[in-house]
Wavefront OBJ file of the C-alpha trace (Angstrom):
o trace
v 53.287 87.220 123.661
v 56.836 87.372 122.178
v 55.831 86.002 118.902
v 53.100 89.117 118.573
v 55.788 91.192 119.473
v 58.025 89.839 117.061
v 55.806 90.221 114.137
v 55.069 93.701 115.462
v 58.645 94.665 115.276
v 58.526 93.192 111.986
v 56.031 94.840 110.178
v 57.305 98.118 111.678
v 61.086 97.505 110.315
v 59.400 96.788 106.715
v 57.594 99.708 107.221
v 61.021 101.883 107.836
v 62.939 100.278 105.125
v 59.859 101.262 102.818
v 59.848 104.850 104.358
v 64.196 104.630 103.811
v 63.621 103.449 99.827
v 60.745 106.103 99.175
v 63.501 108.544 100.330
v 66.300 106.976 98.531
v 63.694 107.145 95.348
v 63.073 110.883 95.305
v 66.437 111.797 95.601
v 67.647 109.490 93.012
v 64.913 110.302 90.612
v 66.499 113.878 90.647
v 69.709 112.377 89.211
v 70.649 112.640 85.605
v 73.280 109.814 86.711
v 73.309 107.148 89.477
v 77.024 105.295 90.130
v 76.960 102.050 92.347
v 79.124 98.750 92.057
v 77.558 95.412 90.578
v 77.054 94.546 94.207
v 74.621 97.447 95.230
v 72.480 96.979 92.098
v 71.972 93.459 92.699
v 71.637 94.508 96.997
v 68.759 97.522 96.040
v 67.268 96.043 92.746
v 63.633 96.977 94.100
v 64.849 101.029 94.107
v 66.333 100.260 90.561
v 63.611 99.250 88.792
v 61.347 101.487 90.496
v 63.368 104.290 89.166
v 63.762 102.276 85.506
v 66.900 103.565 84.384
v 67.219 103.619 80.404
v 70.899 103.478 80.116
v 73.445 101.354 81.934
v 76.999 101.825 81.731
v 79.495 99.150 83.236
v 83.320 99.794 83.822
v 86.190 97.054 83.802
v 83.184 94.657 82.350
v 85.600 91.985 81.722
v 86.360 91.647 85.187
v 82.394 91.317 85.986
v 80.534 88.554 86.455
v 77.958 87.507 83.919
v 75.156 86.987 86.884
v 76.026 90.620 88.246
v 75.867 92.356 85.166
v 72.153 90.437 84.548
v 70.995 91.835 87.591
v 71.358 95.463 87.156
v 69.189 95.043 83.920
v 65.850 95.922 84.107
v 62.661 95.856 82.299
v 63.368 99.269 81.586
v 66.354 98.810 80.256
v 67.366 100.020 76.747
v 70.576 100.350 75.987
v 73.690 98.283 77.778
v 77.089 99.926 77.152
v 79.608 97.511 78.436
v 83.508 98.710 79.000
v 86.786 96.910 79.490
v 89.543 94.645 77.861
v 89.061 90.605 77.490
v 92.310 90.101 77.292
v 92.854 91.490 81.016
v 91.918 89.974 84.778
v 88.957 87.522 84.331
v 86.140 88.125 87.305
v 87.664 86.537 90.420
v 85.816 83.323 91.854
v 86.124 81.407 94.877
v 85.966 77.901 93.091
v 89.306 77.111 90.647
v 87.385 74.022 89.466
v 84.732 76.323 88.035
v 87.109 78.359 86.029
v 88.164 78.189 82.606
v 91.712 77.494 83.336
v 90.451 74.334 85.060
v 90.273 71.021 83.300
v 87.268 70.451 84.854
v 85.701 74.353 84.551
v 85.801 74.245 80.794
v 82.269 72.787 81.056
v 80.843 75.819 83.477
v 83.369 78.867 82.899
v 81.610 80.343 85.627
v 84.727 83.155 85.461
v 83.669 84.133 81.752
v 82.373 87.759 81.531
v 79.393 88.483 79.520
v 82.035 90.905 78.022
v 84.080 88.137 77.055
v 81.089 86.355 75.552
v 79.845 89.189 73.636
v 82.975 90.222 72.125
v 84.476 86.871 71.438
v 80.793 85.094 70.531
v 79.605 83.692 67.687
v 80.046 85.414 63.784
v 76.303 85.463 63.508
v 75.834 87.170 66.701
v 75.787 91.111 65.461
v 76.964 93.383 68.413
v 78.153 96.647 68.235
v 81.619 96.682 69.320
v 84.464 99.004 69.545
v 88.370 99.324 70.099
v 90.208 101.739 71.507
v 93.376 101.431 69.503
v 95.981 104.651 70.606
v 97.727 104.187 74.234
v 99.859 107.199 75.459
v 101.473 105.492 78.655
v 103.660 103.118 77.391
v 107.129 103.891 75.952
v 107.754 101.854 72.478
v 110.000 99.318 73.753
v 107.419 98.219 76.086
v 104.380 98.510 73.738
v 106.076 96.177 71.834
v 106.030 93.643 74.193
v 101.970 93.372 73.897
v 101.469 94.538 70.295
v 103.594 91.329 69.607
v 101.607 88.915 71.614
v 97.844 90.375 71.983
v 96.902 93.624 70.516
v 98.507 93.826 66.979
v 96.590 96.797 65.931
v 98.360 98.915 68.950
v 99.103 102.385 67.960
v 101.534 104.228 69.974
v 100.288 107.826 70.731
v 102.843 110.696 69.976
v 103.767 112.029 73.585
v 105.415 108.237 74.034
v 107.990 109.109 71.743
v 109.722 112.005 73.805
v 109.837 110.193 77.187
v 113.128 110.513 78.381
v 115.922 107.523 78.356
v 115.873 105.716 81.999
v 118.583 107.532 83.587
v 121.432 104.859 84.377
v 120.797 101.932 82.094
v 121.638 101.174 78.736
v 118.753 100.142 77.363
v 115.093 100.742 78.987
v 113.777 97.169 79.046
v 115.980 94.533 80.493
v 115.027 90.749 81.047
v 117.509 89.345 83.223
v 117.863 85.503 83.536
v 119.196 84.109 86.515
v 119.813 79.686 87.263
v 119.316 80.013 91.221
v 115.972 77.901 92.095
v 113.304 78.601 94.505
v 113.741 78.585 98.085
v 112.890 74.788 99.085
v 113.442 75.986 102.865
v 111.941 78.758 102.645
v 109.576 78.718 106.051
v 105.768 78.873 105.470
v 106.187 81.175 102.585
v 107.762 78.988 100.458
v 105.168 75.914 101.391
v 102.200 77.962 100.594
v 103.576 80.516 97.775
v 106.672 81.136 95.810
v 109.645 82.507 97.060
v 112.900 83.387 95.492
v 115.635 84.690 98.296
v 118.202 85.545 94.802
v 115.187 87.629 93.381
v 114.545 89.588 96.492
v 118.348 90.809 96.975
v 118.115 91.613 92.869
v 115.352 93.488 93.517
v 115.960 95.799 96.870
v 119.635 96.500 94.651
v 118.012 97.634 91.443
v 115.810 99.866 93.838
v 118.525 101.587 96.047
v 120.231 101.916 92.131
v 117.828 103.708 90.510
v 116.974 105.754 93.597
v 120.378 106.904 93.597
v 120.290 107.634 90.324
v 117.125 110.527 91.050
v 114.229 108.421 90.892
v 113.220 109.276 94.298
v 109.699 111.272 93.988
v 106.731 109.285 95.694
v 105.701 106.298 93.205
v 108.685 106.777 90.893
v 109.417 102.878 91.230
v 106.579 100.546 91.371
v 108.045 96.492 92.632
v 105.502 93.488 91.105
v 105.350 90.269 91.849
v 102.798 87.524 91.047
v 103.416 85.805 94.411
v 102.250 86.804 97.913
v 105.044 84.696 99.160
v 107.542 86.632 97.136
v 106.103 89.808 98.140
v 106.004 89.463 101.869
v 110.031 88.487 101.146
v 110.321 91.558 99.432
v 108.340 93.968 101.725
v 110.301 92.844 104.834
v 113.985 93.604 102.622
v 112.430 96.544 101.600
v 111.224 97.886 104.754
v 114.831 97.988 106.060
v 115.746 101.197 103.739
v 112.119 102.487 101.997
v 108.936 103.096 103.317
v 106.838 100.196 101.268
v 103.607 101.204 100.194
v 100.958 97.960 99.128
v 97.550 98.373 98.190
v 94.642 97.960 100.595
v 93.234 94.620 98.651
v 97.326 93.232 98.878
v 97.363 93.969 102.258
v 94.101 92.369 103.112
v 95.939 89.400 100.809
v 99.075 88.947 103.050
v 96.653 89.324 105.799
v 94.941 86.262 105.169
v 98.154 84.770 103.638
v 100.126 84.980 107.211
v 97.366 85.522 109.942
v 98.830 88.384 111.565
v 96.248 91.263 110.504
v 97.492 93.488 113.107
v 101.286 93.521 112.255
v 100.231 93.971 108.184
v 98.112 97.138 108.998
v 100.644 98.297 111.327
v 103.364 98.690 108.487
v 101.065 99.815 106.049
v 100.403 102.815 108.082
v 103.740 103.159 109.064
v 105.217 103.462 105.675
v 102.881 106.730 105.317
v 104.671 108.677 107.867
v 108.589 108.404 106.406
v 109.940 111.088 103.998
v 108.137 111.253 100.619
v 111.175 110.433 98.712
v 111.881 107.055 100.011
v 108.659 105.592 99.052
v 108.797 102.734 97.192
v 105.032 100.814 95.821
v 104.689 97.396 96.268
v 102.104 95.105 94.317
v 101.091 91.966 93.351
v 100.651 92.182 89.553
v 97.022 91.561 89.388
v 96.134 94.610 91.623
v 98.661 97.165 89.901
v 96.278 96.775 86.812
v 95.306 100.397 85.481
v 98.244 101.811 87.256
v 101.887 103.375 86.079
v 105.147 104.440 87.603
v 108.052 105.746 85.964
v 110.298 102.195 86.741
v 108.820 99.164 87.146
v 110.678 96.147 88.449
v 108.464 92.878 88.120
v 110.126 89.318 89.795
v 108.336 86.752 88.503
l 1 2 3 4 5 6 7 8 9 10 11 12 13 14 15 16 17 18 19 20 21 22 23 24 25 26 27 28 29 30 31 32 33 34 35 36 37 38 39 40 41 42 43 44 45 46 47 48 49 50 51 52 53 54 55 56 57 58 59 60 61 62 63 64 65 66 67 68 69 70 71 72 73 74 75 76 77 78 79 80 81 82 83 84 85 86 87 88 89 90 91 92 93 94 95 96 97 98 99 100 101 102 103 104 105 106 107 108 109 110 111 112 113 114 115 116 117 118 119 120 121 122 123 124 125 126 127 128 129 130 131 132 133 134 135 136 137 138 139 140 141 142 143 144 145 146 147 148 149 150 151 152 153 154 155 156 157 158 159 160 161 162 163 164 165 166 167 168 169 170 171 172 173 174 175 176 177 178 179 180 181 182 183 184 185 186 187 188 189 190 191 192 193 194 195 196 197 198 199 200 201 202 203 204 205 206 207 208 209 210 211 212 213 214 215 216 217 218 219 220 221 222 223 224 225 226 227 228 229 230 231 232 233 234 235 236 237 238 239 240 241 242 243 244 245 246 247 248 249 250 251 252 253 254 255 256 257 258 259 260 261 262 263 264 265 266 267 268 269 270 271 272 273 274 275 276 277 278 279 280 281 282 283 284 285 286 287 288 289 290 291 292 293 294 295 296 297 298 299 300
């Protein structure tokens, strides 16, 4: 009958997967180290605690959820080395209302790392903790700007000191204050997101200005925005004289922002084909995290 068959086919897929993990097992057991994200240790938990790692190590743990963390723990667990900065990107959840920026989240702060917890918890709770306290990316005028606000202790390393002056500007951090308001016409964009048509023209000028002034290798000028509205504004100015590069999780962003997947992964690839030295990268600010370029132009 088709319900014999069924469990039949059943049993014999279990059997596979078992045969699959036994494989998986060996090899890994022959591995002084095993990398996978949060997701795969939670998706093969069996294989990790049959293998009973000792030591786990998680990157960018502030941006982790609590839950995933907990599940690549085991009973053989030992030692839990956590990694990453608090005062960066919180995990990212689905629900606002369940976030600590909500009025309403404050009572769950579902989007508060174990990190977070650990390093911020309670006097009496006696974890050893760490700070790295030396950056060597940042030029002094624009360490300033976060030794000022959240890392006091900040020590600039010495190889920031001989960076070169931004060729064609008087000083190398400008904030430049402008009264023209946000679009209130400006199509779908600027219903959903926030768009700035002023901002846009600022930008694609400062770009074609400091590209004529030699900052023309691939990734010398990075464009940020908070705003998916703003950035779709800014990619389609852009476009007209650069080849704009945006990272994969943007694109899948604007994607989902306009409904067109087809046209966004049509000018993503697009943009890798034109000459090298007309590149220009395009990010939302969240997803340039980690990341440098020589000139960075952020419209906020």
């Amino acid at each position: 009958s088709l319900s014999t068959l069924r469990k039949a086919h059943d049993e014999k897929r279990k059997e596979m997967i078992e045969i699959y993990e036994e494989g998986r097992r060996e090899v890994l057991l022959n591995c002084d180290v095993i990398g996978m994200t949060t997701y795969g240790s939670a998706k093969f938990g069996n294989l990790l605690r049959s293998i009973g790692p000792k030591i786990v190590i998680c990157e960018e743990a502030g941006e982790v959820l609590e839950a995933h963390i907990l599940s690549t723990l085991t009973s053989s667990t030992q030692h839990l080395i956590l990694i990453g900065d608090h005062n960066q990107l919180r995990p990212h959840i689905a629900t606002y209302t369940l976030s600590i920026d909500s009025s309403l989240g404050e009572n769950y702060q579902l989007d508060k790392s174990l990190f977070e917890r650990l390093v911020l918890g309670d006097k009496a709770m006696k974890i050893e903790k760490s700070q790295l306290l030396t950056q060597r990316r940042m030029r002094r005028e624009v360490s300033d700007l976060i030794r000022y606000t959240l890392y006091p202790d900040l020590i600039d390393g010495e190889n920031t000191t001989k960076y070169p002056d931004v060729r064609g500007a008087q000083h190398n951090v400008y904030f430049i204050e402008h009264r023209t308001p946000e679009d209130s016409s400006g199509g779908e964009f600027a219903m959903q997101s926030h768009v700035n048509t002023y901002e846009v023209k600022m930008v694609v000028e400062m770009v074609k200005y400091f590209v004529s002034n030699g900052y023309t290798k691939p990734l010398d000028i990075a464009v940020l925005t908070p705003y998916l509205g703003q950035m779709i504004k800014i990619r389609d100015a852009l476009k007209k004289s650069f080849a704009v590069i945006i990272d994969e999780r943007d694109a899948q962003e604007i994607a989902e922002f306009e409904e067109q997947v087809e046209e966004v992964e049509q000018e993503t690839s697009v943009a890798t084909k034109k000459s090298l030295n007309q590149q220009v990268d395009l990010r939302t600010v969240d997803n340039f995290q980690g990341e440098e370029a020589k000139i960075v132009i952020i419209s906020l």
